[in-house]
N, CA, C, O and CB atoms as a CASP TS submission, in Angstrom:
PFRMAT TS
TARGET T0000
AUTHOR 0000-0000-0000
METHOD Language model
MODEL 1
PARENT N/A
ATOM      1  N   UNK     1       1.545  14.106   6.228  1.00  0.00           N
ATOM      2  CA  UNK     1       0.833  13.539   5.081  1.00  0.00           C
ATOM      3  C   UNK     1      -0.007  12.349   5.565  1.00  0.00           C
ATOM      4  O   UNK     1       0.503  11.454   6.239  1.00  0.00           O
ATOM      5  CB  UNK     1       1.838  13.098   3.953  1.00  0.00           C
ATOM      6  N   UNK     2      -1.150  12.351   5.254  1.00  0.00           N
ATOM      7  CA  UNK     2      -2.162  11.141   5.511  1.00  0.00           C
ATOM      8  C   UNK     2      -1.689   9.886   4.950  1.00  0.00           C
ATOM      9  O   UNK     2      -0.637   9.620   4.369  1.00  0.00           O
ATOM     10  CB  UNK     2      -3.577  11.391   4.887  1.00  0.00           C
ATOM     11  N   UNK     3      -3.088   8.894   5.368  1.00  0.00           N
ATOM     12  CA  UNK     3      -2.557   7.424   4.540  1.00  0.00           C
ATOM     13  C   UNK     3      -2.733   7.340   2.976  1.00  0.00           C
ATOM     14  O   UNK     3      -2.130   6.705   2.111  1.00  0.00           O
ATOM     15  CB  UNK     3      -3.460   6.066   5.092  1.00  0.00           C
ATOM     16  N   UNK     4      -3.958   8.363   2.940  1.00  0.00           N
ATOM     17  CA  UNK     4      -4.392   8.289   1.270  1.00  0.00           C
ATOM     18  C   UNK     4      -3.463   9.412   0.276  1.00  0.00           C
ATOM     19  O   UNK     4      -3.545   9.285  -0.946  1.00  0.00           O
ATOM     20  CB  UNK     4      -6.277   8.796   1.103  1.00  0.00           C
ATOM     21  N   UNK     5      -2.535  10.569   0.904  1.00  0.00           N
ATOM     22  CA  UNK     5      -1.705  11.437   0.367  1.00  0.00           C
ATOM     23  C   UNK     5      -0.448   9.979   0.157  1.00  0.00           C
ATOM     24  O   UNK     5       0.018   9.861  -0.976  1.00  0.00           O
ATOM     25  CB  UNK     5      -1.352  13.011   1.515  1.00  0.00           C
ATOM     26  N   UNK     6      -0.095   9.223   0.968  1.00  0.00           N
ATOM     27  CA  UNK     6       0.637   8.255   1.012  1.00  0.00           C
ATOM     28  C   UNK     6       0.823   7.276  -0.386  1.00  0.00           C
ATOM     29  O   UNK     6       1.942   6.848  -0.667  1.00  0.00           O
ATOM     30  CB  UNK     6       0.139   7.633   2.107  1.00  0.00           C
ATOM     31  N   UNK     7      -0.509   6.923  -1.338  1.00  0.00           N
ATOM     32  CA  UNK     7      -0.047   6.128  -1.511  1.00  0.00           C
ATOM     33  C   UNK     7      -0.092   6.124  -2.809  1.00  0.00           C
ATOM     34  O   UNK     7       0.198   5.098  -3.425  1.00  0.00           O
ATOM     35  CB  UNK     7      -0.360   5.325  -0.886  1.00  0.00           C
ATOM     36  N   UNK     8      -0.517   7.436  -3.538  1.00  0.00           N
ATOM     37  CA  UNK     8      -0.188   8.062  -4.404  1.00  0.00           C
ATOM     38  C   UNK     8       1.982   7.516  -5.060  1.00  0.00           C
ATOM     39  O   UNK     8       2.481   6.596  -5.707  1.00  0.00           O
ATOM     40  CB  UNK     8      -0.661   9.681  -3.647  1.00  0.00           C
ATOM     41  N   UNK     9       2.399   8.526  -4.490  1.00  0.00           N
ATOM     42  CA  UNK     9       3.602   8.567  -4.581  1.00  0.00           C
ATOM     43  C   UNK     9       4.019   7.001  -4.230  1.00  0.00           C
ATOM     44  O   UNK     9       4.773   6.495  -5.061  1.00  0.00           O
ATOM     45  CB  UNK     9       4.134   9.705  -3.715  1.00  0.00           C
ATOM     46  N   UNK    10       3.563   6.019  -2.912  1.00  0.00           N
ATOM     47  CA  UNK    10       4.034   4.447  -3.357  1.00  0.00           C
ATOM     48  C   UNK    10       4.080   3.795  -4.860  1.00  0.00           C
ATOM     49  O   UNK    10       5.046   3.409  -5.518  1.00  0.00           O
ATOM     50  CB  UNK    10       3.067   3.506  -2.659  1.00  0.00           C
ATOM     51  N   UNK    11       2.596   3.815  -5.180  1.00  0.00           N
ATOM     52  CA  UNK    11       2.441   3.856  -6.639  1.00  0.00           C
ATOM     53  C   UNK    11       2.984   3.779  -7.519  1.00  0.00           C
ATOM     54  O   UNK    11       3.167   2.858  -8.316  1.00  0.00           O
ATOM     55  CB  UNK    11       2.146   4.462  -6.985  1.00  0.00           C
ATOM     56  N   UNK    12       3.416   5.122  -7.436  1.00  0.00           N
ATOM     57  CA  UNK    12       4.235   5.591  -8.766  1.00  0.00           C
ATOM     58  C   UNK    12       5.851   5.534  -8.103  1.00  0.00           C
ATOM     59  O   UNK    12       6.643   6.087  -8.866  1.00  0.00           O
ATOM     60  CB  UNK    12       3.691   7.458  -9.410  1.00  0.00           C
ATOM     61  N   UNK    13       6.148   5.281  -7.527  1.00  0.00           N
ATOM     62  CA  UNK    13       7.850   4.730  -7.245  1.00  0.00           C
ATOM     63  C   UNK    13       7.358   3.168  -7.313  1.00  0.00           C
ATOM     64  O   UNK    13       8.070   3.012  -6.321  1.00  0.00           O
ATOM     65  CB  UNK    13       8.804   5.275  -5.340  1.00  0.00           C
ATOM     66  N   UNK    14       7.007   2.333  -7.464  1.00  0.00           N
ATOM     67  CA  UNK    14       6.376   1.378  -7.746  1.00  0.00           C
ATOM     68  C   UNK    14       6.695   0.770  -9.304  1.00  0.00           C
ATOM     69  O   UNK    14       7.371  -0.161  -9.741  1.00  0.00           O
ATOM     70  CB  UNK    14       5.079   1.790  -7.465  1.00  0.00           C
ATOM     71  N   UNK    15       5.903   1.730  -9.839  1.00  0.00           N
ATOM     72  CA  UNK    15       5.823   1.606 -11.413  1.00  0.00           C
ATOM     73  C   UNK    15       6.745   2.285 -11.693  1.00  0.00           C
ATOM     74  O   UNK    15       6.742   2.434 -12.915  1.00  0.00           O
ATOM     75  CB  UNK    15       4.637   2.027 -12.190  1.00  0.00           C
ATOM     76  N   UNK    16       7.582   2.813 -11.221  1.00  0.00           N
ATOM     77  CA  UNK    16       9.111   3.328 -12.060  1.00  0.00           C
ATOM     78  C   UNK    16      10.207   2.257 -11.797  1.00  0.00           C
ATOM     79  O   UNK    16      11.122   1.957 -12.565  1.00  0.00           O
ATOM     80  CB  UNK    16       9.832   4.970 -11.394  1.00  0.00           C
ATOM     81  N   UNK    17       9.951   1.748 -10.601  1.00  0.00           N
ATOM     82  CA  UNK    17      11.090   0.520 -10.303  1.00  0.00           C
ATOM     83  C   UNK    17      11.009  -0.623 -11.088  1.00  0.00           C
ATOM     84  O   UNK    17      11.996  -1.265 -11.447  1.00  0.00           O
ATOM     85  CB  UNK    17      11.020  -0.067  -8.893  1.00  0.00           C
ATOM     86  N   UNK    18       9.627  -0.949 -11.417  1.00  0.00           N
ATOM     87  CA  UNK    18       8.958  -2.205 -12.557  1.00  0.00           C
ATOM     88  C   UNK    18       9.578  -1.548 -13.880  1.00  0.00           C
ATOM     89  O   UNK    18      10.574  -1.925 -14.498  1.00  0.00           O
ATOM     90  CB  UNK    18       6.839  -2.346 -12.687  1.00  0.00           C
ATOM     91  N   UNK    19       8.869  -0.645 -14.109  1.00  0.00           N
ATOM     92  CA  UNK    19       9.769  -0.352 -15.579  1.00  0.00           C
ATOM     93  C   UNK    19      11.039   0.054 -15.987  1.00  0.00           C
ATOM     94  O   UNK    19      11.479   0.279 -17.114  1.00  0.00           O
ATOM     95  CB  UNK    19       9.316   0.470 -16.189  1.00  0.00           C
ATOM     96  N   UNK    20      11.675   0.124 -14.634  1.00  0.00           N
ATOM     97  CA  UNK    20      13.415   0.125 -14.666  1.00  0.00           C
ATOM     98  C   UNK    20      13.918  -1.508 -14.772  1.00  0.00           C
ATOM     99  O   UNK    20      14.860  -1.925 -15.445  1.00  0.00           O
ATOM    100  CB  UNK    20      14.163   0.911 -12.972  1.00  0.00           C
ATOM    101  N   UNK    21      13.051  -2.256 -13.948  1.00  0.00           N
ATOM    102  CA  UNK    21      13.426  -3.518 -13.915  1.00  0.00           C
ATOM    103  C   UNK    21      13.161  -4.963 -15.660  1.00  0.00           C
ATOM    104  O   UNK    21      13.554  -6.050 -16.084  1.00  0.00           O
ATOM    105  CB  UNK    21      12.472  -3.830 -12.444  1.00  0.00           C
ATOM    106  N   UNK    22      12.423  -4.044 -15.909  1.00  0.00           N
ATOM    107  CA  UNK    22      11.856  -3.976 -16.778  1.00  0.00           C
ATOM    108  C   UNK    22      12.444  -4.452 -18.424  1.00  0.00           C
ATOM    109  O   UNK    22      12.423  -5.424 -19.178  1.00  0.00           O
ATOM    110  CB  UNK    22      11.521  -2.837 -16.516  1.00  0.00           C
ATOM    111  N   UNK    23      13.091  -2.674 -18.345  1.00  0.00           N
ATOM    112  CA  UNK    23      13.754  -1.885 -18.893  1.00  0.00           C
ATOM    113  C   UNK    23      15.094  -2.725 -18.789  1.00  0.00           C
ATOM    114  O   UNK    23      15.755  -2.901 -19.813  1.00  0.00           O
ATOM    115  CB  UNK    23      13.626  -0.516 -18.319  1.00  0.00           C
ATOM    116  N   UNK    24      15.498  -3.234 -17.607  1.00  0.00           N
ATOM    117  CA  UNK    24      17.041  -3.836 -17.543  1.00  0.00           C
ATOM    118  C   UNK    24      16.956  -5.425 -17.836  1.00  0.00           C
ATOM    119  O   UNK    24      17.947  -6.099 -18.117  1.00  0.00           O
ATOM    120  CB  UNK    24      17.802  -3.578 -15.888  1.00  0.00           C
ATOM    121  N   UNK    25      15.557  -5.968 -17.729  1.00  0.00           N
ATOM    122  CA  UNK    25      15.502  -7.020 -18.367  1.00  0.00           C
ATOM    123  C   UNK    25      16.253  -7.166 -20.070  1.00  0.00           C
ATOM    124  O   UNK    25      17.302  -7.525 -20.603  1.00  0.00           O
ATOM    125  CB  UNK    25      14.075  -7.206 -18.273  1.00  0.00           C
ATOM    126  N   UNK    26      14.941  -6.632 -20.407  1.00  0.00           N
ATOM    127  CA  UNK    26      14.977  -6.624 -21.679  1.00  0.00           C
ATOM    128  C   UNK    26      15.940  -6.009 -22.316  1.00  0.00           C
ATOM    129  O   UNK    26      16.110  -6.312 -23.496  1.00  0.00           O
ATOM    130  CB  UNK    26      14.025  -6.252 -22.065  1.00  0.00           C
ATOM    131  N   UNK    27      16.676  -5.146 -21.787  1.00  0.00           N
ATOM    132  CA  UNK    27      17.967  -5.020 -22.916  1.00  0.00           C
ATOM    133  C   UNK    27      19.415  -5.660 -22.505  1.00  0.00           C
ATOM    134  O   UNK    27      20.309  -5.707 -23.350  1.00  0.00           O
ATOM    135  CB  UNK    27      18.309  -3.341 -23.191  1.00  0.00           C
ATOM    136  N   UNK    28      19.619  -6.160 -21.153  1.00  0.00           N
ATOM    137  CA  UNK    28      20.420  -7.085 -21.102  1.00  0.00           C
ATOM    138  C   UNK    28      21.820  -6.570 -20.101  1.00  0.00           C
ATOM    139  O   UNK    28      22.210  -6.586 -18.933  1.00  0.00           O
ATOM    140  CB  UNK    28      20.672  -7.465 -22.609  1.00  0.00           C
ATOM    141  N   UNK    29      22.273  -6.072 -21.618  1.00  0.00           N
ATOM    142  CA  UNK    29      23.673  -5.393 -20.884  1.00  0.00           C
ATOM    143  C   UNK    29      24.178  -4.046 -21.098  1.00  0.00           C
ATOM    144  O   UNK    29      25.329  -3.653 -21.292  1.00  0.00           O
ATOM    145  CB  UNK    29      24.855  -6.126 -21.251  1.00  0.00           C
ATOM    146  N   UNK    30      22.775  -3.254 -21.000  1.00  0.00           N
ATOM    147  CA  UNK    30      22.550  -1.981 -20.646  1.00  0.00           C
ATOM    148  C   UNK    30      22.678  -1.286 -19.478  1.00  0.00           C
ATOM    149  O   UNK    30      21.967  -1.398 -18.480  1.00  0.00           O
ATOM    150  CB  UNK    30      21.630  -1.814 -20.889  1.00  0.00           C
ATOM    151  N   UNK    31      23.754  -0.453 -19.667  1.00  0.00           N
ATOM    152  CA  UNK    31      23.952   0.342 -18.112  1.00  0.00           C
ATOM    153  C   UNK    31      22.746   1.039 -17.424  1.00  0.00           C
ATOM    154  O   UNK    31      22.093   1.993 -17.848  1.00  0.00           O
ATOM    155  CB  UNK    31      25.030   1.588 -18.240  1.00  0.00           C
ATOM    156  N   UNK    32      22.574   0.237 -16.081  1.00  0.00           N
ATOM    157  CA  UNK    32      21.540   0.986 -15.365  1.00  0.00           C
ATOM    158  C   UNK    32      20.906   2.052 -14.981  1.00  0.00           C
ATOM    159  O   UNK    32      19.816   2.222 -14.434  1.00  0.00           O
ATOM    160  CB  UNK    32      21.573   0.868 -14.799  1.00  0.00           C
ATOM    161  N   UNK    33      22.185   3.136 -15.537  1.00  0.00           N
ATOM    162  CA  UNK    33      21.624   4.407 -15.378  1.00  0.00           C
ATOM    163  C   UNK    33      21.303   4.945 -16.640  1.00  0.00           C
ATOM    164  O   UNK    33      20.682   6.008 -16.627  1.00  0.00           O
ATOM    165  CB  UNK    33      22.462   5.280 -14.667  1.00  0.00           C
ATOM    166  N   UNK    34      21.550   4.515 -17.575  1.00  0.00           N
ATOM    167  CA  UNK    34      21.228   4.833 -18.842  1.00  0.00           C
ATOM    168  C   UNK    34      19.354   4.258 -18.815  1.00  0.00           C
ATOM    169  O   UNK    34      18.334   4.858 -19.155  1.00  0.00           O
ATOM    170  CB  UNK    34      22.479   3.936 -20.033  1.00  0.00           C
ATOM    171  N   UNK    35      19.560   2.929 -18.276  1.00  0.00           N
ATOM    172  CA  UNK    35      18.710   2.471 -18.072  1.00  0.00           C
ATOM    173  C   UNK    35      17.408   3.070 -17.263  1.00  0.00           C
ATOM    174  O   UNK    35      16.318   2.560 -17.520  1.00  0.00           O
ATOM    175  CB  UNK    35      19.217   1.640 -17.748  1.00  0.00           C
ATOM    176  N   UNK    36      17.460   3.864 -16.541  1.00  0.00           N
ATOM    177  CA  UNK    36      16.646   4.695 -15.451  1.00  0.00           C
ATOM    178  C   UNK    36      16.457   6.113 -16.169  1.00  0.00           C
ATOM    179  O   UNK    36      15.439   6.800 -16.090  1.00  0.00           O
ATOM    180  CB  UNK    36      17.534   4.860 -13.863  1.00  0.00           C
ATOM    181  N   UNK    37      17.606   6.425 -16.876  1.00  0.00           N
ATOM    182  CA  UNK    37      17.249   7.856 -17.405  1.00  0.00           C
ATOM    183  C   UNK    37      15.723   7.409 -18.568  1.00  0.00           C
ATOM    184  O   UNK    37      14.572   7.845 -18.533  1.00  0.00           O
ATOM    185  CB  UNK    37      18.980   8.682 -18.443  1.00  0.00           C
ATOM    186  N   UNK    38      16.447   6.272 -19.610  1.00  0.00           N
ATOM    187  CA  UNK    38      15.276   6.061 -20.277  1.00  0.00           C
ATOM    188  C   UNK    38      13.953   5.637 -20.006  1.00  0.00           C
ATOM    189  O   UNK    38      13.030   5.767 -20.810  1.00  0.00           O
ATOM    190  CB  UNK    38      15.525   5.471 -20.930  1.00  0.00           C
ATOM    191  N   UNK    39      13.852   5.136 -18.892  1.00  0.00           N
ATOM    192  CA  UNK    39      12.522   4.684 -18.874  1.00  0.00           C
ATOM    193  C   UNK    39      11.682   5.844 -17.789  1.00  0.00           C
ATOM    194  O   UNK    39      10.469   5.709 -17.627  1.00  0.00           O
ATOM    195  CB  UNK    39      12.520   2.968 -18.330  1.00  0.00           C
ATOM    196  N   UNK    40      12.403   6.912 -17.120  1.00  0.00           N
ATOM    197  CA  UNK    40      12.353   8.063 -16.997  1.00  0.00           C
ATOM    198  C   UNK    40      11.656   8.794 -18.103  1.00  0.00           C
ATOM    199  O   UNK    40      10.485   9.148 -17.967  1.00  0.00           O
ATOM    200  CB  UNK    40      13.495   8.403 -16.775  1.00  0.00           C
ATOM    201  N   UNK    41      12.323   9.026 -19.170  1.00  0.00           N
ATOM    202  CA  UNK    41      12.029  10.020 -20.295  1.00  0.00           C
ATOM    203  C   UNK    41      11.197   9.434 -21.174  1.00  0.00           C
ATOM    204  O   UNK    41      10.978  10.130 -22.166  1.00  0.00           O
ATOM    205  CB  UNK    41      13.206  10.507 -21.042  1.00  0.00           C
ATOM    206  N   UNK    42      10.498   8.076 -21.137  1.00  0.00           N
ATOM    207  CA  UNK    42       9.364   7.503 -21.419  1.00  0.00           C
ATOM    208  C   UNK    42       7.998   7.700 -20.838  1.00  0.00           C
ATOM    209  O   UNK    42       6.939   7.825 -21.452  1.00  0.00           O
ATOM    210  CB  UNK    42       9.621   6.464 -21.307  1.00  0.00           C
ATOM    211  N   UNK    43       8.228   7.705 -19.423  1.00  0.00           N
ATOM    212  CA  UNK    43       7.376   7.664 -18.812  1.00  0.00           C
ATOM    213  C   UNK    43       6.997   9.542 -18.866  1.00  0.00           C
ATOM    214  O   UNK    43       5.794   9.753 -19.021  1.00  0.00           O
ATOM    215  CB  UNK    43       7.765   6.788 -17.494  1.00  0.00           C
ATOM    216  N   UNK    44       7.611  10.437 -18.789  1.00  0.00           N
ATOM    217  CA  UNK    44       7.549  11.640 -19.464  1.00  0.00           C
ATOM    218  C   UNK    44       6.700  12.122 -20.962  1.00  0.00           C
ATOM    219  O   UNK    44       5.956  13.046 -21.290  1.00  0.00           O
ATOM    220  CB  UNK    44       8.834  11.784 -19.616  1.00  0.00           C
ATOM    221  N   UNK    45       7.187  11.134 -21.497  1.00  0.00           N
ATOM    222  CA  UNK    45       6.546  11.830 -22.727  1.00  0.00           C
ATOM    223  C   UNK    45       5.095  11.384 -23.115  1.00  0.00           C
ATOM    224  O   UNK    45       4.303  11.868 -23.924  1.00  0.00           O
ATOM    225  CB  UNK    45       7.444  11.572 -23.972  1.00  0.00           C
ATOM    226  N   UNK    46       4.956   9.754 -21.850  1.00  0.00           N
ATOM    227  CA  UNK    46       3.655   9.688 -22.118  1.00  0.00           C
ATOM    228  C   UNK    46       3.009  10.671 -20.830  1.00  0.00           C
ATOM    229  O   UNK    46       1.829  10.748 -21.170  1.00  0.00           O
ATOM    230  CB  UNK    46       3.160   8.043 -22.198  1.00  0.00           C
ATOM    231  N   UNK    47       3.119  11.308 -19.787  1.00  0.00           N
ATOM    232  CA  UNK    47       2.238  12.166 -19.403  1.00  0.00           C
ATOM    233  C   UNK    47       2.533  13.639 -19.955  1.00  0.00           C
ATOM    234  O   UNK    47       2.126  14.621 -19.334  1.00  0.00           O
ATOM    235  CB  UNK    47       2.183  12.074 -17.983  1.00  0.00           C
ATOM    236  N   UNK    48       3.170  13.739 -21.006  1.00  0.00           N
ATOM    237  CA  UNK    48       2.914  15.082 -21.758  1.00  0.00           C
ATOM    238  C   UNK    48       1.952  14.881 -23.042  1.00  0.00           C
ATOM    239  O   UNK    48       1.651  15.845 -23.745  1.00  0.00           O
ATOM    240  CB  UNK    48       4.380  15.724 -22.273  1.00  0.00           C
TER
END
């Protein structure tokens, strides 16, 4: 994979870690994986 196939996918593991971090801000004392599924199935329904 090249540098520019590369950085695609940085990106966007990028912006899933921000909006997990995010995500675990703002609700506090929300389990993290609950936490990752949802902002998962957010980020889903806005590219559908």
């Amino acid at each position: 994979m090249n540098q520019k196939g590369m950085i695609i996918p940085i990106l966007a593991s990028i912006g899933v870690g921000a909006a997990t971090y995010y995500g675990m801000r703002r609700n506090g004392n929300m389990h993290p994986i609950a936490t990752v599924t949802s902002a998962l199935r957010n980020q889903m329904m806005k590219t559908n």
